[in-house]
Wavefront OBJ file of the C-alpha trace (Angstrom):
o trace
v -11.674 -64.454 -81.339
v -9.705 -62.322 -78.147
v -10.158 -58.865 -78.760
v -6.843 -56.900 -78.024
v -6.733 -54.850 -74.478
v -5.791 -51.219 -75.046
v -1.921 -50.604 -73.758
v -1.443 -49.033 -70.558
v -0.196 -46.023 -72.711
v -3.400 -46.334 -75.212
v -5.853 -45.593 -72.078
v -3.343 -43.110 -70.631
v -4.437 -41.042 -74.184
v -8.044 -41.069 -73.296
v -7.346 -39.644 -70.236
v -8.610 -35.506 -70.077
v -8.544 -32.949 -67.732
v -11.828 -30.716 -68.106
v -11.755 -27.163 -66.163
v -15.304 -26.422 -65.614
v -14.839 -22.819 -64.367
v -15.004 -23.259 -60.470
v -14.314 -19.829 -58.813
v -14.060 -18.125 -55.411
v -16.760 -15.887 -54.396
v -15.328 -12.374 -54.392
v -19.147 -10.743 -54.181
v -20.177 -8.758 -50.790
v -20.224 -10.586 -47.460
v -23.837 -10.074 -46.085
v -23.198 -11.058 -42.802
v -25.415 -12.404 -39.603
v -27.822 -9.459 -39.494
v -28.395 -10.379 -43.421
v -28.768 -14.034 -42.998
v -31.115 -13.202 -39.683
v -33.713 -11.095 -41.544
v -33.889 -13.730 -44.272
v -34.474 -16.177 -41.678
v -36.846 -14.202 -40.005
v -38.884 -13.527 -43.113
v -38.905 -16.400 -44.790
v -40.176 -18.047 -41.291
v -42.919 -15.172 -41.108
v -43.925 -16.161 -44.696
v -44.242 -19.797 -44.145
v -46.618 -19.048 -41.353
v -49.823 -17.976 -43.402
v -48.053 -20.435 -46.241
v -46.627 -18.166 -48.384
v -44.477 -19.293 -50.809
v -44.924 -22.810 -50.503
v -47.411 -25.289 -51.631
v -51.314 -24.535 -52.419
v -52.087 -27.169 -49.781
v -50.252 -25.877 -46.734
v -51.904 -21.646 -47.517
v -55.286 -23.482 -46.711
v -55.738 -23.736 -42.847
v -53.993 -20.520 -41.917
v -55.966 -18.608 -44.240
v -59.028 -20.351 -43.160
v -57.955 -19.153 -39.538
v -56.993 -15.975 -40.312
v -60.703 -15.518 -41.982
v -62.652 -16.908 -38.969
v -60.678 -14.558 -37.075
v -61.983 -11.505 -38.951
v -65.401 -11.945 -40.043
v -66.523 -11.783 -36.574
v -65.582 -8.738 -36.478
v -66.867 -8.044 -39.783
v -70.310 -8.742 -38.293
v -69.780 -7.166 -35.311
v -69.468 -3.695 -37.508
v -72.242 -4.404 -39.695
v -74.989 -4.815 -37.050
v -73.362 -1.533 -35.103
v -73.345 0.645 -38.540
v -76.986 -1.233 -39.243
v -78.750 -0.644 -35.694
v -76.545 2.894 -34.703
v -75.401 1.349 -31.784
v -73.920 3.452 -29.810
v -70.995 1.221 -28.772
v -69.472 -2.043 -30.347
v -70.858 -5.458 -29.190
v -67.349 -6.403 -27.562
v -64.931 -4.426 -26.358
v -61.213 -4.669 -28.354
v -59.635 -6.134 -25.009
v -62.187 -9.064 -25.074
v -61.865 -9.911 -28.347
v -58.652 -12.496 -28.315
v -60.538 -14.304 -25.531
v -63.035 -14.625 -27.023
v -61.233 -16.612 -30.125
v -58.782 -17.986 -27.827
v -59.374 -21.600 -29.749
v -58.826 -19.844 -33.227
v -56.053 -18.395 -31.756
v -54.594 -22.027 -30.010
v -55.345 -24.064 -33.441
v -53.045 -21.744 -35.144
v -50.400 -22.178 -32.732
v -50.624 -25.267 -32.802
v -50.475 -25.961 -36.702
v -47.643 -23.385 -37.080
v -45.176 -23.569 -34.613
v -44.350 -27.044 -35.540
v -44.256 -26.132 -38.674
v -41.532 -23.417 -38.004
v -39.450 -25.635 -35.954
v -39.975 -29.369 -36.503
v -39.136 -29.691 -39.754
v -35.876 -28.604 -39.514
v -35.443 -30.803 -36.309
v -36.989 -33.999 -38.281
v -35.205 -33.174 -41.657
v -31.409 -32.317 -39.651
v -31.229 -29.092 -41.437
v -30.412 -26.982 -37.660
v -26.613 -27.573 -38.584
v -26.601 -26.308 -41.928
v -28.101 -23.227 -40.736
v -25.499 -22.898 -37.978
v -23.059 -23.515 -40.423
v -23.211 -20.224 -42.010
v -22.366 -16.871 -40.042
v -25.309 -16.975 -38.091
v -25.419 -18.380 -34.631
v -27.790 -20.341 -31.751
v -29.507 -17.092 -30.638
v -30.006 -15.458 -34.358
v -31.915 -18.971 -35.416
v -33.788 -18.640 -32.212
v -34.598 -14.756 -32.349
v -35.616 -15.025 -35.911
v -37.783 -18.202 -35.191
v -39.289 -16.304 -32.461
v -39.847 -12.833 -33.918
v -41.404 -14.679 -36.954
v -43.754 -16.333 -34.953
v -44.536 -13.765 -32.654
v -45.020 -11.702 -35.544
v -47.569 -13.632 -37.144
v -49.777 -14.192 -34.627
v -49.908 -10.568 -34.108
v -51.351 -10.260 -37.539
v -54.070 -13.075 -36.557
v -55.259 -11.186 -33.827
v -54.452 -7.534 -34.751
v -56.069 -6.932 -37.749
v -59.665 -8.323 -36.537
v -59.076 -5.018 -33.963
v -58.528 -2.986 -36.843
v -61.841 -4.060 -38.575
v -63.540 -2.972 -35.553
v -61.631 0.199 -35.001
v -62.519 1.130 -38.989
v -66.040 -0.373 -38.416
v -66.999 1.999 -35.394
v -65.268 5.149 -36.933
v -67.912 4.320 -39.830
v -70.086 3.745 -37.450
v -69.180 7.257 -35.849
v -68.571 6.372 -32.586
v -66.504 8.548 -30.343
v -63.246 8.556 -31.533
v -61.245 9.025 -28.374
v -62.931 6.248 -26.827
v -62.401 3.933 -29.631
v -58.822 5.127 -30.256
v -58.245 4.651 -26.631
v -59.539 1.279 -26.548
v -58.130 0.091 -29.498
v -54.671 0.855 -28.450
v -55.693 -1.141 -25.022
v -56.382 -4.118 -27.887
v -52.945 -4.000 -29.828
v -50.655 -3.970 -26.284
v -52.640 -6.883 -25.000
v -52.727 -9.188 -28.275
v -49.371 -7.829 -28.747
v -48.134 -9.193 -24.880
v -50.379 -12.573 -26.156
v -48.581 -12.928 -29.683
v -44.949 -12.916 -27.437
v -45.944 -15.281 -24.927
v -47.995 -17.800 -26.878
v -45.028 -17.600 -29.886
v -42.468 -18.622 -27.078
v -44.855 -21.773 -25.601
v -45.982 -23.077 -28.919
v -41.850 -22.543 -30.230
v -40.422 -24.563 -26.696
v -43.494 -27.084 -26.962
v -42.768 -28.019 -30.708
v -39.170 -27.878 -30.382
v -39.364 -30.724 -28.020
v -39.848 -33.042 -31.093
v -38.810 -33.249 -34.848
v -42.397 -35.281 -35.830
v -44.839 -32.417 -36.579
v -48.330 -34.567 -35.684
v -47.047 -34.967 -32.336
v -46.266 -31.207 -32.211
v -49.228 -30.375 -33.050
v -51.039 -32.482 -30.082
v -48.858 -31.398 -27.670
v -49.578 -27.507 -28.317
v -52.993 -28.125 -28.065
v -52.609 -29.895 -24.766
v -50.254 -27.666 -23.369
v -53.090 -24.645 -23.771
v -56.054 -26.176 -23.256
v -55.828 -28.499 -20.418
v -54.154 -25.594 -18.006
v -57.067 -23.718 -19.175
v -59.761 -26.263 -18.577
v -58.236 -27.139 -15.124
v -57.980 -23.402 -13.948
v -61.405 -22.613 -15.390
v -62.838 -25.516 -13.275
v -60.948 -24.558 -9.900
v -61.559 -20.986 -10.584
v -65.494 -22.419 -10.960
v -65.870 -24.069 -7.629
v -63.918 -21.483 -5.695
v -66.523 -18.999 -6.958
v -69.207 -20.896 -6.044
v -67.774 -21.886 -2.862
v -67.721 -17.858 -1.913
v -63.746 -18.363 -1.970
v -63.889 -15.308 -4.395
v -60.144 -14.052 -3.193
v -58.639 -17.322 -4.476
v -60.481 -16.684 -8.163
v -57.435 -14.674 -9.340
v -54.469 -16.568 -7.860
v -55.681 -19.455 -9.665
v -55.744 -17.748 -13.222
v -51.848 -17.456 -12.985
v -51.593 -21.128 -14.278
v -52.709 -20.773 -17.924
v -51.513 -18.560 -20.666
v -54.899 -17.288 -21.979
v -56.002 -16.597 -18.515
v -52.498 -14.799 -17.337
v -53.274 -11.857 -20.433
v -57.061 -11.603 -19.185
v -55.336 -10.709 -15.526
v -53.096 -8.426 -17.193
v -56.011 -6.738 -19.298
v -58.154 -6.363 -16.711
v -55.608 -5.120 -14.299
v -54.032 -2.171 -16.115
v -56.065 -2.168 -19.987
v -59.749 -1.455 -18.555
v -60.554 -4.724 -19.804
v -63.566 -6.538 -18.272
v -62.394 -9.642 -16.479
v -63.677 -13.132 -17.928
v -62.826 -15.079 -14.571
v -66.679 -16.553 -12.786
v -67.949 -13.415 -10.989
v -66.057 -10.897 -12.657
v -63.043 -10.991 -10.198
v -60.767 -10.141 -11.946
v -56.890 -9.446 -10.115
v -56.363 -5.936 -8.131
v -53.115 -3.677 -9.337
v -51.360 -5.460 -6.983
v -52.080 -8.900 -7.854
v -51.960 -7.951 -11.763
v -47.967 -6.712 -11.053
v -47.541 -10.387 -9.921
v -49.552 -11.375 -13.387
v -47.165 -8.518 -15.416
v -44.253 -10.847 -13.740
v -45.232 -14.336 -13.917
v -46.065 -13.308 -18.169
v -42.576 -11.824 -18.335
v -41.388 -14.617 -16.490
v -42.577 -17.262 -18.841
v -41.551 -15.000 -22.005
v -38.164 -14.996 -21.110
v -37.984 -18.523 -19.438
v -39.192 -19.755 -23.000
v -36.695 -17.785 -25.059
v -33.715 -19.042 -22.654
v -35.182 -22.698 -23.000
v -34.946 -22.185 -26.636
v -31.430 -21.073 -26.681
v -30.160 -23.860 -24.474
v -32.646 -26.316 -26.755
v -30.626 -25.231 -30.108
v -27.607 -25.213 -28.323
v -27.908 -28.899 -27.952
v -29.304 -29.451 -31.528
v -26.664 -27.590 -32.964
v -23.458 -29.698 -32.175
l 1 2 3 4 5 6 7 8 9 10 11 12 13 14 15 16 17 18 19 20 21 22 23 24 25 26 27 28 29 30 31 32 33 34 35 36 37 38 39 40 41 42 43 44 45 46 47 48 49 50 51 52 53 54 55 56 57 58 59 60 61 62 63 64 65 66 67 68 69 70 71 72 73 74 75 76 77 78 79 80 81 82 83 84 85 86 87 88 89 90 91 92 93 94 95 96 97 98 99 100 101 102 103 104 105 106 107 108 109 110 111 112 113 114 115 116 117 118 119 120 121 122 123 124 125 126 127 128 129 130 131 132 133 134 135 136 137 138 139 140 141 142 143 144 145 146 147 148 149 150 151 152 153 154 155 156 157 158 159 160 161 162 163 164 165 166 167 168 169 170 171 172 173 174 175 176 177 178 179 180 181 182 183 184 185 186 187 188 189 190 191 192 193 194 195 196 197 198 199 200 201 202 203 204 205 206 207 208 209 210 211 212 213 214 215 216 217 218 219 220 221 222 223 224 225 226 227 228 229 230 231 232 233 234 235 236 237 238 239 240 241 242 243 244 245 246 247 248 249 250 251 252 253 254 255 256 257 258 259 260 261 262 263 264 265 266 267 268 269 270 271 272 273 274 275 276 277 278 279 280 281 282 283 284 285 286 287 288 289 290 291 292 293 294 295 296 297 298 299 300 301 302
């Protein structure tokens, strides 16, 4: 049996029109500066994993721990034995975990960057009131920012430590100031390698390998020439060399101007002259890697 089509008209009755209360936003307009500081701190909280997933909180904790409880041994055995200085001086300590310091770098900067690269998300951003240099600035500043706390607050245990401890307190006020301006100068220019290095590349693995590359093998290679030019009594060509790797450019500048003690083979480290050309080259770098940034996003952003 043919069941009977509605009319044209009958359908026409079913028809509805349902307002579901779409409105303008008449609220406050935040602005750039707004939109910038969210940026800026949500970036700095997905660095140590805050706010996201159980999973990703694990390594840069576990980093941020091996970075301090050095420290937090250091203290103990000066407080235990009444030493009557600490076992390393503030300025060494970054150096010392320079590999703490690079594994970080290298698991977070990606992380900052390439995901928005792999995932497209760079336009939506740009989409809003905010523009190629606020995305970078924040990106930067967050990063920057973060790896100051990884390497600032292991000073501070040993600044608390040998006031315990009762050490002189203009010496170790003194040096500990020496400490935050160099891992401070370190925290800039390592943020702005590890951000132009993982930009290169949306896929976060390969990120990760090329951060690691990019600050060991300079290191290894100037660490070996600086080696054999030592031994080969070519002592004068020792701190030219050690303007070739990141890690080695802040030991120049410590040493030159912070009272640090050089870690180069032989202990020679750069004159004030030749650590103004270190001061330079660092500056040099830090702003070379925030313009290649800008013109990187600038690209992405289209």
């Amino acid at each position: 049996m043919a069941t009977e089509q509605p009319t044209p008209a009958a359908a026409g009755d079913q028809t509805r029109i349902h307002n579901i209360g779409y409105r303008g936003y008449d609220g406050p307009r935040l602005g750039r500066a707004y939109a910038r500081r969210s940026l800026y701190s949500q970036s700095l909280r997905g660095a140590y994993g805050l706010g996201r997933s159980a999973k990703t909180k694990v390594l840069p904790m576990l980093l941020f721990a091996v970075m301090c409880v050095p420290a937090g041994i250091m203290v103990a055995v000066a407080v235990a034995t009444k030493a009557d200085e600490l076992p390393l001086r503030y300025t060494t300590y970054a150096v010392v975990m320079q590999a703490v310091i690079s594994l970080y770098l290298a698991s977070q900067a990606p992380q900052s960057v390439s995901r928005d690269l792999r995932f497209k998300t760079v336009p939506l951003y740009f989409s809003r009131p905010i523009e190629t240099a606020d995305y970078v600035r924040a990106k930067y500043a967050a990063l920057t920012s973060a790896l100051f706390v990884l390497t600032a607050v292991p000073l501070l245990v040993l600044y608390v430590g040998a006031l315990l401890a009762k050490l002189d307190f203009t010496d170790q006020t003194k040096g500990f100031a020496q400490g935050l301006v160099s891992v401070a100068l370190l925290s800039l220019l390592f943020a702005g390698v590890g951000l132009v290095v993982a930009s290169v590349t949306p896929r976060r693995g390969f990120g990760i390998a090329a951060v690691i590359a990019v600050l060991t093998i300079p290191y290894g290679a100037v660490s070996t020439l600086q080696a054999i030019a030592d031994v080969q009594d070519s002592s004068g060509a020792v701190p030219w060399i050690g303007l070739f790797s990141p890690i080695t450019l802040i030991d120049g500048v410590q040493t030159a101007f912070l009272g640090a003690t050089s870690g180069f083979p032989g202990g020679t480290g750069p004159s004030t002259a030749e650590g103004l050309v270190y001061v330079l080259v660092t500056l040099g770098l830090i702003a070379g890697s925030y313009g290649l940034l800008i013109r990187r996003y600038k690209k992405v952003g289209l």
